[in-house]
LUMDODO-402852 format. One record per residue: residue number from 1; residue in one letter; chain; x, y, z of N, C-alpha, C in turn. Coordinates in pm, 1 decimal. Layout:
N
NUM, a, A, X, Y, Z, X, Y, Z, X, Y, Z
...
END
This chain:
199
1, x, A, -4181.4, 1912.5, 6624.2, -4141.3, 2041.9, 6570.1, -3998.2, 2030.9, 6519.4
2, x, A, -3944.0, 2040.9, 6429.4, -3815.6, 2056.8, 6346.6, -3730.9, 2210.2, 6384.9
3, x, A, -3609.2, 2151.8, 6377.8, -3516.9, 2236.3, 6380.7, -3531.4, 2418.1, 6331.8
4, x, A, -3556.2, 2435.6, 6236.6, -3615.0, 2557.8, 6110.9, -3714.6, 2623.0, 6273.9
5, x, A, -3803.4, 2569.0, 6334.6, -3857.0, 2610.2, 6453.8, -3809.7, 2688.2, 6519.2
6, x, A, -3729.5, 2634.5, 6622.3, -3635.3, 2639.1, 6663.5, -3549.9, 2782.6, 6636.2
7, x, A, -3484.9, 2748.0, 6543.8, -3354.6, 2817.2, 6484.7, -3391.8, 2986.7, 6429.9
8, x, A, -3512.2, 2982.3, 6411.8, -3563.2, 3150.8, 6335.6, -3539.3, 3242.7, 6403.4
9, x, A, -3538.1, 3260.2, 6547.5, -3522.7, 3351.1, 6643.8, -3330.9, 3378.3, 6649.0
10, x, A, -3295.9, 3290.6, 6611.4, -3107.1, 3287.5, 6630.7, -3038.6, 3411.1, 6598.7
11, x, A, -2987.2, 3510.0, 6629.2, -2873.6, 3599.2, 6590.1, -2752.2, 3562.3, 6447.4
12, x, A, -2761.4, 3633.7, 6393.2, -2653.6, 3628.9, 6272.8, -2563.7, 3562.9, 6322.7
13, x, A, -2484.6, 3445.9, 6261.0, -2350.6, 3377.3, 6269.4, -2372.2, 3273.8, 6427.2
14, x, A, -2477.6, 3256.1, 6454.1, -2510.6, 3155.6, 6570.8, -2563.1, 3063.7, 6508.6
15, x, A, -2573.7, 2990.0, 6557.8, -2541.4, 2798.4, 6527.4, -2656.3, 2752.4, 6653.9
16, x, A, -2746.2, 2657.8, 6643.2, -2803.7, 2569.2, 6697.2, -2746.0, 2438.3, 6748.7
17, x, A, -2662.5, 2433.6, 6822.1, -2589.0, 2285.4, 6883.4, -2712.5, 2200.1, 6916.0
18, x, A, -2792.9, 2210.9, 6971.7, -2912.5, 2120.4, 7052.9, -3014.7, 2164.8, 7110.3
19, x, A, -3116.2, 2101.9, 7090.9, -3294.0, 2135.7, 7157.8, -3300.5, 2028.4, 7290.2
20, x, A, -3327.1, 2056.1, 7358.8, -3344.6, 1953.1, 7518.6, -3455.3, 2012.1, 7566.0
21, x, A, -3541.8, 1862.3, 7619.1, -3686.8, 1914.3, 7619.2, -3677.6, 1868.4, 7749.8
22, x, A, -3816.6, 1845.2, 7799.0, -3830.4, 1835.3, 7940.8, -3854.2, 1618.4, 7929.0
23, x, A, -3814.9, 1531.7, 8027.2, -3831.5, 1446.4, 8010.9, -4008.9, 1426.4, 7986.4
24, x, A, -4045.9, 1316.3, 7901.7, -4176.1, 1265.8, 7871.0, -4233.7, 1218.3, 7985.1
25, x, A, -4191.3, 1229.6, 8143.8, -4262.4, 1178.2, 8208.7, -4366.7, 1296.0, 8238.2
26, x, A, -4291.9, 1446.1, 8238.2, -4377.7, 1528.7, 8294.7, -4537.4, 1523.9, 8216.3
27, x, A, -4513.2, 1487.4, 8156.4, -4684.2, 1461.2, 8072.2, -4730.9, 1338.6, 8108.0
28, x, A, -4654.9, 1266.3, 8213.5, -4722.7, 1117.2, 8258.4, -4875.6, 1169.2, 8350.8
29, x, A, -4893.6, 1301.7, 8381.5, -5017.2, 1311.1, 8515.4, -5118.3, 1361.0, 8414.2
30, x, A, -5119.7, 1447.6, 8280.0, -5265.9, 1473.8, 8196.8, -5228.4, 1343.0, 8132.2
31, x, A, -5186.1, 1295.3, 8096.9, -5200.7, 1162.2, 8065.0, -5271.6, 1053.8, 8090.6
32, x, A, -5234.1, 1008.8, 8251.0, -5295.4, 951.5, 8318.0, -5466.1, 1003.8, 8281.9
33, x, A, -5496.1, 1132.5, 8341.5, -5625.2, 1187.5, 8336.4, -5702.3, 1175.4, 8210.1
34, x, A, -5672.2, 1190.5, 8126.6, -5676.5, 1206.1, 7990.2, -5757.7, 995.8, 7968.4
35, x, A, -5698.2, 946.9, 7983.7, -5724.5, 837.8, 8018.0, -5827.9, 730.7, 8043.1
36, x, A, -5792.0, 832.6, 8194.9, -5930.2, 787.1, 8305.1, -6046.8, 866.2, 8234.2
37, x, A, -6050.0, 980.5, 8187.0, -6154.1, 1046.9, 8118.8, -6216.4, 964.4, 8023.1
38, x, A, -6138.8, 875.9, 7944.9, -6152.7, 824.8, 7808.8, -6264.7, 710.8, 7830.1
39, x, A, -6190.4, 637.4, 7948.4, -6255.4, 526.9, 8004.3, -6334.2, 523.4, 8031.4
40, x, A, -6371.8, 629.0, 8151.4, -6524.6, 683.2, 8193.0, -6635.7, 702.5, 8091.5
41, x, A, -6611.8, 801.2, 7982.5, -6657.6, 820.5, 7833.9, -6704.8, 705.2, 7783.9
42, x, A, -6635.2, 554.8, 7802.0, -6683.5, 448.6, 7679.9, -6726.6, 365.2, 7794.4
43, x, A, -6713.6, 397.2, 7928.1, -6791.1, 364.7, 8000.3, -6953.7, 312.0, 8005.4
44, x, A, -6983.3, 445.3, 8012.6, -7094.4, 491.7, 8016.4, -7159.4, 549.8, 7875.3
45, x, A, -7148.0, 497.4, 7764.9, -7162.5, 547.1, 7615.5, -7332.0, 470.1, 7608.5
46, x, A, -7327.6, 373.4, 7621.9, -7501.3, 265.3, 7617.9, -7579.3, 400.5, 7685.6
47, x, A, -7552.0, 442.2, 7886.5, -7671.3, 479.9, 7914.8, -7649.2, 623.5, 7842.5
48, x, A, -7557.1, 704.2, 7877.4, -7533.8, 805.7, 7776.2, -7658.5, 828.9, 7671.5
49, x, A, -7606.9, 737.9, 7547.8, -7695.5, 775.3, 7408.2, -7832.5, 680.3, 7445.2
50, x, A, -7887.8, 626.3, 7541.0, -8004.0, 628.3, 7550.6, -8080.5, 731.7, 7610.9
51, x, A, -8001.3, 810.0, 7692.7, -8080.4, 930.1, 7698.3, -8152.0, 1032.3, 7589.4
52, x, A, -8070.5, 1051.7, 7477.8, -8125.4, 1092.3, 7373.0, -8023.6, 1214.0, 7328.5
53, x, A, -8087.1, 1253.0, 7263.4, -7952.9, 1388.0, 7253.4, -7820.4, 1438.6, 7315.3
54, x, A, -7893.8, 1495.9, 7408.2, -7836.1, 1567.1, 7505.9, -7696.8, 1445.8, 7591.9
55, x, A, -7784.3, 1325.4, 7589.8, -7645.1, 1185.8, 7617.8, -7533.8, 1214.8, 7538.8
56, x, A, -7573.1, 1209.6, 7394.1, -7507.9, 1181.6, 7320.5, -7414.3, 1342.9, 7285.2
57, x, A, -7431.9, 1466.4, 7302.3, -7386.4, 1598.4, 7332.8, -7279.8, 1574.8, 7463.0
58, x, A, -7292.4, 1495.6, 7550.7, -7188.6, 1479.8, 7666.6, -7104.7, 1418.2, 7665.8
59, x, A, -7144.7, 1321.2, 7577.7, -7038.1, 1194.4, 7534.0, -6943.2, 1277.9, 7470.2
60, x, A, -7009.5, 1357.9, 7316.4, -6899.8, 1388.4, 7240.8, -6834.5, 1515.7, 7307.1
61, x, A, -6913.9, 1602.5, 7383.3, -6827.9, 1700.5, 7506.7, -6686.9, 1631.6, 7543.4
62, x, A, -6721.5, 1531.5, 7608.2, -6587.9, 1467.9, 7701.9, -6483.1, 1456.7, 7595.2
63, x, A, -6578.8, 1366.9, 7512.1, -6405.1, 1327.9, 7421.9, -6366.4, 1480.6, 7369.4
64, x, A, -6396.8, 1565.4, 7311.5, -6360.6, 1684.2, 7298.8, -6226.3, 1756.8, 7392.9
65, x, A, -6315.3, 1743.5, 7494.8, -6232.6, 1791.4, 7600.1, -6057.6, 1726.8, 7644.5
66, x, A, -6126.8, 1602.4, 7607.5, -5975.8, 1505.2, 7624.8, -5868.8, 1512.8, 7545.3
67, x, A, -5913.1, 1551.0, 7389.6, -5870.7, 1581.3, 7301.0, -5788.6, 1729.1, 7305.9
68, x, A, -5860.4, 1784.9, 7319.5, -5821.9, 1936.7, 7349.9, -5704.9, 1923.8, 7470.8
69, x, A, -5742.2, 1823.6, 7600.6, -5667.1, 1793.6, 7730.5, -5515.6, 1774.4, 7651.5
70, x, A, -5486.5, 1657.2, 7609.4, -5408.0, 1565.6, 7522.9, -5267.1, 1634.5, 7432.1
71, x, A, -5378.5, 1753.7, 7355.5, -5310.0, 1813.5, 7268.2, -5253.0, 1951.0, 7340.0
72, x, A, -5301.9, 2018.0, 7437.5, -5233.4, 2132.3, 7522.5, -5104.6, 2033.1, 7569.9
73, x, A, -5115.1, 1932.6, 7648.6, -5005.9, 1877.4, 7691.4, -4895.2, 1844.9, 7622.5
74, x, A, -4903.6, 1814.2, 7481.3, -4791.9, 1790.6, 7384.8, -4759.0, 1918.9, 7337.4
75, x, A, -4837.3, 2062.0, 7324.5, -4765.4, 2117.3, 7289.5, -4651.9, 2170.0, 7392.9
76, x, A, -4753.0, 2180.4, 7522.6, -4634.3, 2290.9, 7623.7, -4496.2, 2156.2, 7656.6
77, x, A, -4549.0, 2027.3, 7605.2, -4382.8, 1949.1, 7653.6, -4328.7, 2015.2, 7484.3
78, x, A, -4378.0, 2025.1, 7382.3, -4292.6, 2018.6, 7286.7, -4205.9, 2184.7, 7276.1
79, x, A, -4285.0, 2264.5, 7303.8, -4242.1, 2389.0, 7310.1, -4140.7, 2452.1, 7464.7
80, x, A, -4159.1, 2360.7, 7551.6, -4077.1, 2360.6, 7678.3, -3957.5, 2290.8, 7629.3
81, x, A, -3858.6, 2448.1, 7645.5, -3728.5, 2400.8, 7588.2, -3614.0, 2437.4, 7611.7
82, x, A, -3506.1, 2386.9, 7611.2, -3363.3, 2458.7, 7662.6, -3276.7, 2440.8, 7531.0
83, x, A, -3239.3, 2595.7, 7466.8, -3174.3, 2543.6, 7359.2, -3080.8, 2595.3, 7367.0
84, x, A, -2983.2, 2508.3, 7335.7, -2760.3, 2528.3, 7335.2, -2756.7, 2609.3, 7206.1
85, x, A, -2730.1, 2698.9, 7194.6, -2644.6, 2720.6, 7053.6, -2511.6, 2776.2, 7090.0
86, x, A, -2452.2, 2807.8, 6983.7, -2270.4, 2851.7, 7027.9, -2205.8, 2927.7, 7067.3
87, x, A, -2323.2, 3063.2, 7148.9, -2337.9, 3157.1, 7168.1, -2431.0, 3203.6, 7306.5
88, x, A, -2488.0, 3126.0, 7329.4, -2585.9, 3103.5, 7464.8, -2648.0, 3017.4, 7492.7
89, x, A, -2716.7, 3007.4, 7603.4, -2831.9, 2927.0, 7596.7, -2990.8, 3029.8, 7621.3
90, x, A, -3082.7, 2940.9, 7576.0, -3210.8, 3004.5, 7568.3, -3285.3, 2867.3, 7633.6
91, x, A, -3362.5, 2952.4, 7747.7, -3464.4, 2880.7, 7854.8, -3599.5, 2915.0, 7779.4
92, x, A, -3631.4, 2849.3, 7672.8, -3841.4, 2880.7, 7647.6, -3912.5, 2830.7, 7779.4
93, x, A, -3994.4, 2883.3, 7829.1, -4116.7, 2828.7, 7939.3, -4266.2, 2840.7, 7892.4
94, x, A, -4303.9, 2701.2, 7836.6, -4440.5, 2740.9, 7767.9, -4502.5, 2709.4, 7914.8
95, x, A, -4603.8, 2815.9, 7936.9, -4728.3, 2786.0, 8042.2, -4850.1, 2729.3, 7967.3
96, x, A, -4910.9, 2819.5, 7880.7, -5025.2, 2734.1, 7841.9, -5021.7, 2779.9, 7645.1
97, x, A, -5140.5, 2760.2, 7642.4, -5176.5, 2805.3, 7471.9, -5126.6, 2944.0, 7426.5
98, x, A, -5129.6, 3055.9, 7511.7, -5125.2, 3224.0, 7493.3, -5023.6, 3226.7, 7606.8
99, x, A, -4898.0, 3163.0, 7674.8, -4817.0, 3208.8, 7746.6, -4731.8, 3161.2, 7779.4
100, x, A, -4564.8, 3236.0, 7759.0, -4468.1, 3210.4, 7764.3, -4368.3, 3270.8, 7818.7
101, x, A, -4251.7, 3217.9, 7848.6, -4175.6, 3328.4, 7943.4, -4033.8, 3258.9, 7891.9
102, x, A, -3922.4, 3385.8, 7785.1, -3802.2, 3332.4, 7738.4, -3677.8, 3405.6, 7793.3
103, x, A, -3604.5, 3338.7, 7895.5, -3478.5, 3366.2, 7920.4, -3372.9, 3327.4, 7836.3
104, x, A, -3253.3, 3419.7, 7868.7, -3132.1, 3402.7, 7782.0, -2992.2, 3388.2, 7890.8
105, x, A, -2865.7, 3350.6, 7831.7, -2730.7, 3407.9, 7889.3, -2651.3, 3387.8, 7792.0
106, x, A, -2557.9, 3450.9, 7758.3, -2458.1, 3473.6, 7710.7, -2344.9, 3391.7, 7764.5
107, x, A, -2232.0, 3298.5, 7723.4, -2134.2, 3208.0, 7761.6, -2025.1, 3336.6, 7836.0
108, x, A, -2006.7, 3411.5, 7783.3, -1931.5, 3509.3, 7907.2, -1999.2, 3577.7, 8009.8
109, x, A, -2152.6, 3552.8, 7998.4, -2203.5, 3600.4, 8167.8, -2229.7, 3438.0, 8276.3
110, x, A, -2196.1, 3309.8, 8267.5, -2220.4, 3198.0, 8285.8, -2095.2, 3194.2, 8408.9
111, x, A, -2187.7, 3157.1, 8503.6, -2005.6, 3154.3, 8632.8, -1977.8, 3004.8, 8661.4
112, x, A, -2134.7, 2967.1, 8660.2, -2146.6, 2798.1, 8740.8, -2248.8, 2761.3, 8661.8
113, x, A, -2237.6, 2602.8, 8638.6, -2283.0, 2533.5, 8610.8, -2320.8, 2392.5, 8689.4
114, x, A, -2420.9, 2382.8, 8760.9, -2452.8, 2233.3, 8794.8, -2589.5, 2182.8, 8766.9
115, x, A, -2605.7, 2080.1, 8817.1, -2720.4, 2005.1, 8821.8, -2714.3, 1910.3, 8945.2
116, x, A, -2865.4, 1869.3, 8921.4, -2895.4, 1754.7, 9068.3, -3001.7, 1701.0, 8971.1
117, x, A, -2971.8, 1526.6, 9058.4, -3088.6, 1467.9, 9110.8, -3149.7, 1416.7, 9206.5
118, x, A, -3253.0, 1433.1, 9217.6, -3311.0, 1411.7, 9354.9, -3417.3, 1296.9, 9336.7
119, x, A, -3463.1, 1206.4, 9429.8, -3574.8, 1107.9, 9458.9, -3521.8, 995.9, 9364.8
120, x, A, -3597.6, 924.0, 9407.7, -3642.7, 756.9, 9335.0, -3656.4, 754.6, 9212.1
121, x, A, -3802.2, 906.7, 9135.0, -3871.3, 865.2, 9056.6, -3733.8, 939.8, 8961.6
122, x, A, -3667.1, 1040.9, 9005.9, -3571.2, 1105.5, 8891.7, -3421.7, 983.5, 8874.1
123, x, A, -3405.6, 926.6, 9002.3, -3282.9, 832.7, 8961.5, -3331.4, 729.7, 8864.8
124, x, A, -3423.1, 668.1, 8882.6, -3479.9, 555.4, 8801.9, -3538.6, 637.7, 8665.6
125, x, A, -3582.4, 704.9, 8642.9, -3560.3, 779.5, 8462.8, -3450.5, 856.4, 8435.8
126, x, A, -3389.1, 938.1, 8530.4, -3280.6, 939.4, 8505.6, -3301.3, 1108.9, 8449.6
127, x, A, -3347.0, 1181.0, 8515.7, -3398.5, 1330.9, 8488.4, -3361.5, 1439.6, 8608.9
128, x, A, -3338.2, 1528.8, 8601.5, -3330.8, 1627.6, 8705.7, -3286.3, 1774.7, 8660.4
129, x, A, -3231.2, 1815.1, 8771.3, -3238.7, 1971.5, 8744.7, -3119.9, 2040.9, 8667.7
130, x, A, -3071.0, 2160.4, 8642.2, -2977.4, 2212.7, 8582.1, -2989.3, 2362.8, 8634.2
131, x, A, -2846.5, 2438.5, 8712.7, -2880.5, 2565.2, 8780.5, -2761.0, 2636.8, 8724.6
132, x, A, -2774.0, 2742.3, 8616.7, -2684.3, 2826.8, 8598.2, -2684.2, 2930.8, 8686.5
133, x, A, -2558.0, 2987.6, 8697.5, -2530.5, 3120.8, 8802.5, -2409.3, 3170.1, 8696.3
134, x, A, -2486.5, 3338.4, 8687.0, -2495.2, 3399.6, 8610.4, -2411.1, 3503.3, 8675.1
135, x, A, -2307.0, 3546.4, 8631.9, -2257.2, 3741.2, 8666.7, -2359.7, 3861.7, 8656.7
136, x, A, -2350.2, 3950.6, 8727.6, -2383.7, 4068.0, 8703.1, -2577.2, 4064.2, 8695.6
137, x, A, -2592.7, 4154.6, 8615.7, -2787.6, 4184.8, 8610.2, -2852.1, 4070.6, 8581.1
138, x, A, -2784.3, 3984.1, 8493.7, -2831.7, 3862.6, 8436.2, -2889.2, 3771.3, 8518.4
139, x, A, -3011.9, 3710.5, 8541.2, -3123.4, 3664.6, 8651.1, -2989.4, 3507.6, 8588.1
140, x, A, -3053.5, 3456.3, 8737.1, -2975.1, 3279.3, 8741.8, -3088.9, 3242.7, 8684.3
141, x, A, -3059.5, 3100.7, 8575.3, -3114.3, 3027.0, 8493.3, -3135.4, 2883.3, 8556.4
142, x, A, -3299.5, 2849.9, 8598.9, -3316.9, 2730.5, 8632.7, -3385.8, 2583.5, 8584.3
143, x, A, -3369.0, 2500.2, 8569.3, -3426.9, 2403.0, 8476.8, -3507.4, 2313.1, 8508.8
144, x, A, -3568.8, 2273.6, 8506.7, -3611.6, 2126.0, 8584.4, -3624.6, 2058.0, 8470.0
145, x, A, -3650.9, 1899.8, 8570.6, -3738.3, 1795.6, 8486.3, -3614.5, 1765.9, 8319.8
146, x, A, -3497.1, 1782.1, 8318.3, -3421.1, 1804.6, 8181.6, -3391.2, 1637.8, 8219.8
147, x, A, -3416.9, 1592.1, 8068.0, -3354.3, 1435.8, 8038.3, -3197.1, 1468.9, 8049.3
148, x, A, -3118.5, 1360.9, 8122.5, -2962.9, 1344.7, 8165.8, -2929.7, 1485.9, 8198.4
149, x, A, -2926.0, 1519.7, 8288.2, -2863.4, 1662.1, 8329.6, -2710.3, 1627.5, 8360.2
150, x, A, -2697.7, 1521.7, 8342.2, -2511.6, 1520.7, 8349.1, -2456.5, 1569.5, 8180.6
151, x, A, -2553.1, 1529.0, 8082.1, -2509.9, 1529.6, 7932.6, -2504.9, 1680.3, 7931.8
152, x, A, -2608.9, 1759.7, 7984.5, -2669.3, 1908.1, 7945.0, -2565.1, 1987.4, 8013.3
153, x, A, -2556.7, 1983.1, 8101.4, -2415.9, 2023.6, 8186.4, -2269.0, 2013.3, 8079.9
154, x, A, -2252.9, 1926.7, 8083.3, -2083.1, 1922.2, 7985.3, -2098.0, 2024.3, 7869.8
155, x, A, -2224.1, 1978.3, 7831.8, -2274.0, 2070.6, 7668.7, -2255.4, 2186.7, 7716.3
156, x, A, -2320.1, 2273.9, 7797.2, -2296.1, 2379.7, 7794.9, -2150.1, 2418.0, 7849.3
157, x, A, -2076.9, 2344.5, 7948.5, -1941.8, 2430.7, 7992.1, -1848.6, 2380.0, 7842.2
158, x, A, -1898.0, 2273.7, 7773.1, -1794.5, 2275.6, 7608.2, -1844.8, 2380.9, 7572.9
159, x, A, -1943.0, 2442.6, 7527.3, -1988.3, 2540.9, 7478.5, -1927.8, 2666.5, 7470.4
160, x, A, -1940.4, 2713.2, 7643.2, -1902.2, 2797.3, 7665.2, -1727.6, 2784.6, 7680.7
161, x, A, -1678.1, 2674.5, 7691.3, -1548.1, 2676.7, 7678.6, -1476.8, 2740.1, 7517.7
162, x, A, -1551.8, 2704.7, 7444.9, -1518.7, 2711.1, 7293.2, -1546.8, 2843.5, 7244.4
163, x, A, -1667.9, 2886.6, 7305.9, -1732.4, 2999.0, 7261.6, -1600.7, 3151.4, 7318.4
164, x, A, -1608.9, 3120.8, 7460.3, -1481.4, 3218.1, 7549.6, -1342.7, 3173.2, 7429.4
165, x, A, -1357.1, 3066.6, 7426.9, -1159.8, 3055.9, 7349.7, -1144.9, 3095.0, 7209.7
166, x, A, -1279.8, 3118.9, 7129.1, -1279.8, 3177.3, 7030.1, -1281.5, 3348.2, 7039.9
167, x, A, -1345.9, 3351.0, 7133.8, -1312.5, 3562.5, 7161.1, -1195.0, 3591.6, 7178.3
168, x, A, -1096.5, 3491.9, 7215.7, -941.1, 3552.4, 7295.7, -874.7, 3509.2, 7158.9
169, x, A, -966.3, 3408.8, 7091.3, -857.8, 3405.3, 6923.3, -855.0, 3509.8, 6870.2
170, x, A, -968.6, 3613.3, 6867.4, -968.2, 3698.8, 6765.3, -904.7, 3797.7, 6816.4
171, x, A, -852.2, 3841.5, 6946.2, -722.4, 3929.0, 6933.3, -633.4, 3951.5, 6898.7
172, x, A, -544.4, 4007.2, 6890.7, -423.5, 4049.8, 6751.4, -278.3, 3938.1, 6834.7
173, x, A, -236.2, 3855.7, 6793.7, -130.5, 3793.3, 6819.5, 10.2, 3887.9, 6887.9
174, x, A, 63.5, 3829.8, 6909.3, 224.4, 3913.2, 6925.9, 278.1, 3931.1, 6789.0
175, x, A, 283.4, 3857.5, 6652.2, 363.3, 3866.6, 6557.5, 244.9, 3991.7, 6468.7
176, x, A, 132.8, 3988.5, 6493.3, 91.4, 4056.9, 6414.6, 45.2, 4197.8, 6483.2
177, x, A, 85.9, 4240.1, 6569.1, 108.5, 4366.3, 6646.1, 278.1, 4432.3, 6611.2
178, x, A, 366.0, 4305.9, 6611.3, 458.1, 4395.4, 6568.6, 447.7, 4437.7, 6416.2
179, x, A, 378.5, 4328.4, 6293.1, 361.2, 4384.3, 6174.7, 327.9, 4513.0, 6153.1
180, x, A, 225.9, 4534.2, 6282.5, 122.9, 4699.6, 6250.7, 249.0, 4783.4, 6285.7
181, x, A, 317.4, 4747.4, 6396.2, 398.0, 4842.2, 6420.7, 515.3, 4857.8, 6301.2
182, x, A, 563.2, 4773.2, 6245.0, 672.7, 4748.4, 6154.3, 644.7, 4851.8, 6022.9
183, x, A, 492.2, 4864.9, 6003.8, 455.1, 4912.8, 5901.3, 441.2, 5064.1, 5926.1
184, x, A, 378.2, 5076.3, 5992.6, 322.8, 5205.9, 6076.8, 501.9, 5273.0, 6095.2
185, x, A, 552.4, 5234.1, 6154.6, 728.4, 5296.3, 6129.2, 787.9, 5304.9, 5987.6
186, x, A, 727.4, 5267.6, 5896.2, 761.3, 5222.2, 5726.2, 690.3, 5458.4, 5759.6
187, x, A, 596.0, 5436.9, 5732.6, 573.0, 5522.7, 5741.7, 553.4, 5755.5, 5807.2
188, x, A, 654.3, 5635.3, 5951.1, 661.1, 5778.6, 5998.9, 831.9, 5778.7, 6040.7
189, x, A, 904.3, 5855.4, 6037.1, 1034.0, 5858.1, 6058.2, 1099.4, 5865.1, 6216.1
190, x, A, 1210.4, 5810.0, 6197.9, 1271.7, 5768.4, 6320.2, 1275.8, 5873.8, 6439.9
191, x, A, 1291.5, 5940.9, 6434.1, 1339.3, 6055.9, 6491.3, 1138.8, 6086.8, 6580.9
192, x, A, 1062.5, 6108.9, 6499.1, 914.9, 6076.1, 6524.9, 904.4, 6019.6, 6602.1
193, x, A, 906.1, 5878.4, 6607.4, 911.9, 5763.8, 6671.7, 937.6, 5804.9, 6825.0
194, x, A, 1086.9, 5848.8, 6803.6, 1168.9, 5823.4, 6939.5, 1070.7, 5931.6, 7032.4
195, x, A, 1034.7, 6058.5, 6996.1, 962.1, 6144.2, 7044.0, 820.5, 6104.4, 7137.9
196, x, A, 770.8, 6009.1, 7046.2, 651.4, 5986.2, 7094.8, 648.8, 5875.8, 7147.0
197, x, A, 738.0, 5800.1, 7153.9, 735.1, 5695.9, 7267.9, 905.4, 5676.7, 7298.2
198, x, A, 890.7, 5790.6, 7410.7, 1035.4, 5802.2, 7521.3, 952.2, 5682.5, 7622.9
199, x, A, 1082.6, 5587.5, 7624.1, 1068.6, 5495.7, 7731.9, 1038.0, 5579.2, 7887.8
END
């Protein structure tokens, strides 16, 4: 799935930094199955289609099914997604063909950021979790199964570092608060002035 995917749902003036999917192992178990199904299938294909029809209706059942197995699994890894943009992050959770569940946060509701890994099978691929903790109403954001959760981690506290230091840019400086004021006195006379702002 390409970026343009992705990106349609985005808010005006937000930016797509990165898509992070779930590591390719989690599709290692319909896989496996998917497989063993296949095998079984060309297995047994001789007594199968000597049965006659109905053999040959089971045969092409299975592979059907595997097919169908195969292709649910690539979509919910491809659509299972954590996406950075410059402005939040967005948790997609595909469950199946018809169901999904999409969380959000905002870089100024974000308090903590970590991750873990845990076991054998996550140190040796090198996958694990990611746990935002969130201020206020905003539900905590949890991840699993994310390829390098040390990379996904930095990304988002740069993120949100950049994102927070750009809101405090757009406040009015010291030199350009006294301009308003400099001008704003161009306009109303001294005596005015002193009235309405007695120390």
């Amino acid at each position: 799935m390409d970026n343009a995917y992705y990106s349609k749902n985005l808010n005006e003036g937000e930016d797509l930094v990165k898509i992070i999917h779930r590591h390719p192992i989690t599709m290692a178990g319909a896989l496996i199955a998917a497989s063993f199904f296949i095998i079984l299938d060309f297995f047994f294909i001789t007594l199968l289609f000597a049965q006659g029809w109905w053999g040959i209706g089971i045969f092409f059942a299975l592979l059907i099914f595997i097919l169908i197995l195969v292709w649910r699994t690539w979509i919910i890894w491809a659509k299972n997604t954590f996406i950075v943009t410059n402005k939040r992050v967005i948790d997609v959770d595909q469950h199946g063909f018809f169901s999904k569940t999409v969380s959000e946060c905002n870089y100024d509701k974000i308090q903590d950021v970590s991750y873990s890994i845990k076991g054998l099978l996550a140190t040796l691929f090198h996958f694990g979790s990611i746990k935002i903790q969130t201020a206020g109403n905003v539900a905590n954001l949890e991840l699993d199964y994310l390829k390098d959760p040390a990379f996904v981690q930095e990304l988002i506290t740069d993120q949100q570092r950049g994102a927070l230091s750009s809101e405090t840019e757009k406040e009015l400086t010291k030199e350009e608060i006294l301009s308003v004021l400099h001008q704003a006195k161009r306009g109303v006379d001294e005596e005015t002035l002193k009235k309405r702002f007695k120390p």
